[in-house]
C-alpha positions in Angstrom: 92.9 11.1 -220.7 94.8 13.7 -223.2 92.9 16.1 -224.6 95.5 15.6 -228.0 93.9 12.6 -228.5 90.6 14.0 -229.3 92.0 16.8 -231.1 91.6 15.1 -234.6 87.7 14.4 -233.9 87.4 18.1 -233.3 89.1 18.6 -236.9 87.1 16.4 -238.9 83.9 16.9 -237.3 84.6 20.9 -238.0 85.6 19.8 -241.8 82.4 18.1 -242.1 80.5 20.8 -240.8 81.3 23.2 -243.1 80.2 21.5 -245.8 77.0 22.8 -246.7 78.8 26.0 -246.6 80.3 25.0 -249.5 77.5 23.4 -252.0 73.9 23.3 -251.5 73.7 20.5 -253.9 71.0 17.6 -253.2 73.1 15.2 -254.4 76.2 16.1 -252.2 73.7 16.3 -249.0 72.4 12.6 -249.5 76.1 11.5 -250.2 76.8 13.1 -246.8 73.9 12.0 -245.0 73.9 8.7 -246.3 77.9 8.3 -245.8 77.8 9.5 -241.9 74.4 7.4 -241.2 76.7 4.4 -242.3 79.9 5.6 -240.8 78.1 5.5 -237.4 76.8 2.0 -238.0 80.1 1.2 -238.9 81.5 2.7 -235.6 79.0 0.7 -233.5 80.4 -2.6 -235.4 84.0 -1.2 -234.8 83.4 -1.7 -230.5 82.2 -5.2 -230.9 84.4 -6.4 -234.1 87.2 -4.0 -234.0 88.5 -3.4 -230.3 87.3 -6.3 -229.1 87.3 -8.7 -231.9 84.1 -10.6 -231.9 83.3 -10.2 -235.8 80.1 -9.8 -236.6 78.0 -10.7 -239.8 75.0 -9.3 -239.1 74.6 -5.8 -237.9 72.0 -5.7 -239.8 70.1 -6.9 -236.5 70.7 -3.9 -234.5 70.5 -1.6 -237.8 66.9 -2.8 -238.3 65.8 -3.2 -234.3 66.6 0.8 -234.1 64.7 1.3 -237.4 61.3 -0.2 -236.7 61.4 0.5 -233.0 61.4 3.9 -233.7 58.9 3.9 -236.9 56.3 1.3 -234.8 56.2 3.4 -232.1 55.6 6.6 -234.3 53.2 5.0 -236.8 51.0 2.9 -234.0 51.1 5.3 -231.3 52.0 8.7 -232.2 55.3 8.9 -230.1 57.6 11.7 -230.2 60.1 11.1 -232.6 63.1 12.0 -229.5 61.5 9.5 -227.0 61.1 7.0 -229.8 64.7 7.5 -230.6 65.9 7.0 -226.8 63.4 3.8 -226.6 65.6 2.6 -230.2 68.4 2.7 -228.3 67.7 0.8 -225.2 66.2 -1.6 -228.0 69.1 -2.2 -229.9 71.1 -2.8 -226.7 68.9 -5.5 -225.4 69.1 -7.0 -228.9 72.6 -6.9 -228.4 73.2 -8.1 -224.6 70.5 -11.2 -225.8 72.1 -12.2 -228.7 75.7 -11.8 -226.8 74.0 -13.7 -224.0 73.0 -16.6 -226.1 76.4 -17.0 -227.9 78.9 -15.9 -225.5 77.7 -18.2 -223.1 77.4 -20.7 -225.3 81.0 -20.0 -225.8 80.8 -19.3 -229.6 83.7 -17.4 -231.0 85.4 -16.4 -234.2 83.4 -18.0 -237.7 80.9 -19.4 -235.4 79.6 -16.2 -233.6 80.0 -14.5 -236.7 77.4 -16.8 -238.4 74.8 -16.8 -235.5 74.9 -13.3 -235.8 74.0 -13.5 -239.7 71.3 -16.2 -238.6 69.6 -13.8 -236.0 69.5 -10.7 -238.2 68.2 -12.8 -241.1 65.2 -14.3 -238.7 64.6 -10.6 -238.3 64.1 -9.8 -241.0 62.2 -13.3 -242.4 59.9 -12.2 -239.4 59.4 -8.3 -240.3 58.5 -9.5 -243.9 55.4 -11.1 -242.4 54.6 -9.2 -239.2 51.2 -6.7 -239.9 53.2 -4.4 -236.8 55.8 -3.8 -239.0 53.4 -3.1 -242.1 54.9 -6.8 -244.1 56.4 -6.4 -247.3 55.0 -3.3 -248.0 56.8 -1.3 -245.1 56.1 1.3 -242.8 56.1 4.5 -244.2 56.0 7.8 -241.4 53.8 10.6 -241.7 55.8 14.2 -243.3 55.7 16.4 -240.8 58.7 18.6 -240.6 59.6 20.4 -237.4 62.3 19.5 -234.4 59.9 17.6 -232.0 59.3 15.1 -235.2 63.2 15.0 -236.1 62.3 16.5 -239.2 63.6 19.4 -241.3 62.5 21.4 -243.8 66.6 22.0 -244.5 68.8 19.2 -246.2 71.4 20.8 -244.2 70.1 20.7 -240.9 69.6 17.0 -240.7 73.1 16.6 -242.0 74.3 18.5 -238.9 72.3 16.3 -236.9 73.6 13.4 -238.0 77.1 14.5 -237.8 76.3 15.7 -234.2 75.3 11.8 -233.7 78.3 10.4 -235.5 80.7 12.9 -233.0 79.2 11.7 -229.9 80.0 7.9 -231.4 83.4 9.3 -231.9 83.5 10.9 -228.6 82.2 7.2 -227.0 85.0 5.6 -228.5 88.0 7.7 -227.9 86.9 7.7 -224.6 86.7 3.6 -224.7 90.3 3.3 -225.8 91.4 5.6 -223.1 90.0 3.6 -220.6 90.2 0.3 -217.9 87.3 -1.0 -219.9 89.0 -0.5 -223.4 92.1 -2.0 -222.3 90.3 -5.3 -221.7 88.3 -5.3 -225.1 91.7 -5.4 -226.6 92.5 -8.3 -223.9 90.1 -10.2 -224.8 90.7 -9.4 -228.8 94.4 -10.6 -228.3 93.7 -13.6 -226.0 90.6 -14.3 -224.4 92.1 -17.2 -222.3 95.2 -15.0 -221.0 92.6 -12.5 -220.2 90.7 -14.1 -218.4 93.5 -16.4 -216.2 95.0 -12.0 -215.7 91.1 -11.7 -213.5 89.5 -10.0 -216.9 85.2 -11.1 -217.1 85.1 -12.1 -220.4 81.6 -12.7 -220.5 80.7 -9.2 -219.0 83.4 -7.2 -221.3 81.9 -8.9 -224.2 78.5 -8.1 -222.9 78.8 -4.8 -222.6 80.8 -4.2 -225.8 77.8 -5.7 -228.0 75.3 -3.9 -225.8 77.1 -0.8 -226.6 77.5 -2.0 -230.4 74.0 -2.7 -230.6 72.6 0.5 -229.5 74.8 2.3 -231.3 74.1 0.8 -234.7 70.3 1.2 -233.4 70.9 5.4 -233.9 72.1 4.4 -236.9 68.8 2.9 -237.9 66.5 5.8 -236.5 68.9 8.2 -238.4 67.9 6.4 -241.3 64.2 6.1 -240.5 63.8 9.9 -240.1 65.7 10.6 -243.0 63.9 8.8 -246.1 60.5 8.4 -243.7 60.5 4.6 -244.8 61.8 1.4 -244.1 61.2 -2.3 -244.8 62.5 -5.7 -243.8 65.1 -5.6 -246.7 66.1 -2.4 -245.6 66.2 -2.6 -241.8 67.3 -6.0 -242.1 69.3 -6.4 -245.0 72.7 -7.7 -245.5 73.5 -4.3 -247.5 73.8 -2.3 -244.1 76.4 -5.2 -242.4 78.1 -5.7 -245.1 79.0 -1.6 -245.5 79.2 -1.8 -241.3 81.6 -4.2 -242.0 83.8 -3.0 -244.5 84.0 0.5 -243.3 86.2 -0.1 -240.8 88.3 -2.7 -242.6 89.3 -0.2 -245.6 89.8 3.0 -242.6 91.7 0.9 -239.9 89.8 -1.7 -237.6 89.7 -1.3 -234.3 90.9 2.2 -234.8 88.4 5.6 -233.3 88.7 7.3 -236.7 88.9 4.2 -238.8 84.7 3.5 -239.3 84.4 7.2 -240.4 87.9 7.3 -243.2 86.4 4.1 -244.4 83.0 5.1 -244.9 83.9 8.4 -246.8 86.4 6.2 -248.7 84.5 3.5 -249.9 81.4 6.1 -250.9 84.0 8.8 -252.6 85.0 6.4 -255.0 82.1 4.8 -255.4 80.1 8.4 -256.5 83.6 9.5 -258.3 83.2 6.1 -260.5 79.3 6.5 -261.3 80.6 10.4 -262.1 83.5 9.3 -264.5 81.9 5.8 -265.5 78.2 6.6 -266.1 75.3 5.0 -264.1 76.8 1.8 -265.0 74.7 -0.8 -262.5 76.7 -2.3 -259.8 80.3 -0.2 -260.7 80.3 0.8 -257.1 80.0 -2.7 -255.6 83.2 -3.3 -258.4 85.4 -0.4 -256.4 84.2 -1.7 -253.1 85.3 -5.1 -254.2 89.1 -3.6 -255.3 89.4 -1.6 -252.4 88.8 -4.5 -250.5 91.0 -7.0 -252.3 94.0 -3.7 -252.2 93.3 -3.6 -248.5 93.4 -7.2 -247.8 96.5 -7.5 -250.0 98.8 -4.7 -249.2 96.8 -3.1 -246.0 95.8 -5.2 -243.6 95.7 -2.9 -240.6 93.6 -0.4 -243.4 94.4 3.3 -244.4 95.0 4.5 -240.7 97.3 1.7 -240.5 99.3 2.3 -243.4 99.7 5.9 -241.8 100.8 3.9 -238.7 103.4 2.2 -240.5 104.8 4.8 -242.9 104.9 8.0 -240.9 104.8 6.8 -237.3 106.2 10.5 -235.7 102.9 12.1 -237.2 100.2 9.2 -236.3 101.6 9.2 -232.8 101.4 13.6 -232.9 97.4 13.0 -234.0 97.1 10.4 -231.2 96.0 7.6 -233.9 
């Protein structure tokens, strides 16, 4: 694998990281951590519905398996935050390999995966909303308690870092995907999932493993979140908010793409906080930008921003390995 092609993850992480060098506003620090705990889901949706091409509605599923795995286990049995964290993960993957399991064997594709993934992360949450485990409507709400051992910190910047530090390994995890056999028959199965598998390609096992790793990933996401606001309820964890922005992240930045989740996210949520700025606290003006963008990109960008970079200045996409 070149090394050039992970030379622009180095650059932005290092950009973002310097950030609370800059400001030590509270506003900027929850635009940030807010922006890179969605950026991360949207990287975990970019596996399963970007390189491969199984399009998913409803991320929310993992989102919200990651959040109240690791808030149950905290609030009911006074698991360290760390463990609780690692035990999200391997959570959010098994919600991930069953629902694959289900549907890919099933042989549901296209629209029709797309809605059963919507139907599952909507049980969820129907479910959460009436569960005592998961405290009902009312939520679960963890204990204050700052210190690393909690994933806690007394500093704003801190867990910005931290989260940053999780969004670079997901950028890490999917460079290292598209350099690889196993990447190369994602996009097989993306292109033509009958040619790949009459070529000797597993579908079933590629596509398992690429919503296992979705899964868990978007499961980080969710603990991210947890330890963040200390909170979390079943129109939170589960909520078509967090698939719809896991969704559109990597649409507007350049689907299937390492960097695209991440340019999206920052895009999207730019705008969005520039409009409230220029616009007042006008309710909803941010879902109007995120609805422009979207049409703009659907109109004029299909393959998103990274794309158009593709497209226009091809000699400088192919020197930042995009």
């Amino acid at each position: 694998m070149k090394l050039q092609g992970y030379l622009p993850i180095l650059v932005v992480t290092a950009l973002l990281a310097v950030v609370p060098f800059l400001s030590n506003s509270n506003t900027l620090y929850n635009f940030m951590v807010t922006s890179l705990i969605i950026a991360l889901a949207a990287q975990g949706w970019n596996i399963l519905g970007g390189v491969a091409g199984q399009t998913s509605f409803g991320h929310a599923l993992f989102f919200g398996v990651g959040c109240y795995t690791a808030a149950m286990l905290q609030f009911h049995f006074g698991i360290n935050a760390w463990l609780a964290f690692l035990m999200a993960l391997a959570a959010g993957a098994g919600a991930g390999f069953i629902v694959g399991f289900l549907s890919f064997r099933a042989g549901l594709r296209g629209s029709y995966f797309a809605l059963i993934t919507l139907a599952f992360a909507e049980l969820m949450r129907i479910l959460a909303n009436a569960s005592e485990w998961t405290g009902g409507a009312a939520g679960l709400l963890l204990k204050l308690d700052p210190g690393f051992a909690n994933m806690q910190f007394a500093s704003r910047a801190s867990f910005m870092w931290l989260a940053l530090a999780f969004v670079f390994v997901g950028l890490l995890i999917s460079r290292a995907i598209a350099g690889s056999r196993f990447g190369a028959h994602l996009v097989a199965v993306r292109e033509n999932e009958d040619a790949a598998r009459a070529l000797g390609v597993d579908v079933l096992t590629v596509k398992l493993k690429a919503i296992s790793l979705s899964g868990a990933m978007t499961a980080a996401a969710g603990v991210l979140y947890v330890q963040n606001f200390l909170y979390i309820d079943a129109n939170i964890g589960f909520g078509a908010w967090i698939s719809i922005e896991a969704l559109l992240a990597p649409l507007v930045g350049g689907r299937g793409l390492v960097l695209g989740p991440l340019i999206g996210t920052f895009t999207l949520h730019g705008l969005g906080e520039l409009t409230k700025t220029f616009a007042g606290r006008v309710p909803g003006i941010d879902l109007m930008v995120f609805a422009v963008v979207l049409i703009c990109v659907v109109a004029f960008a299909s393959d998103g921003m990274l794309g158009l970079l593709r497209r226009f200045a091809p000699r400088l996409a192919k020197r930042i390995a995009l």
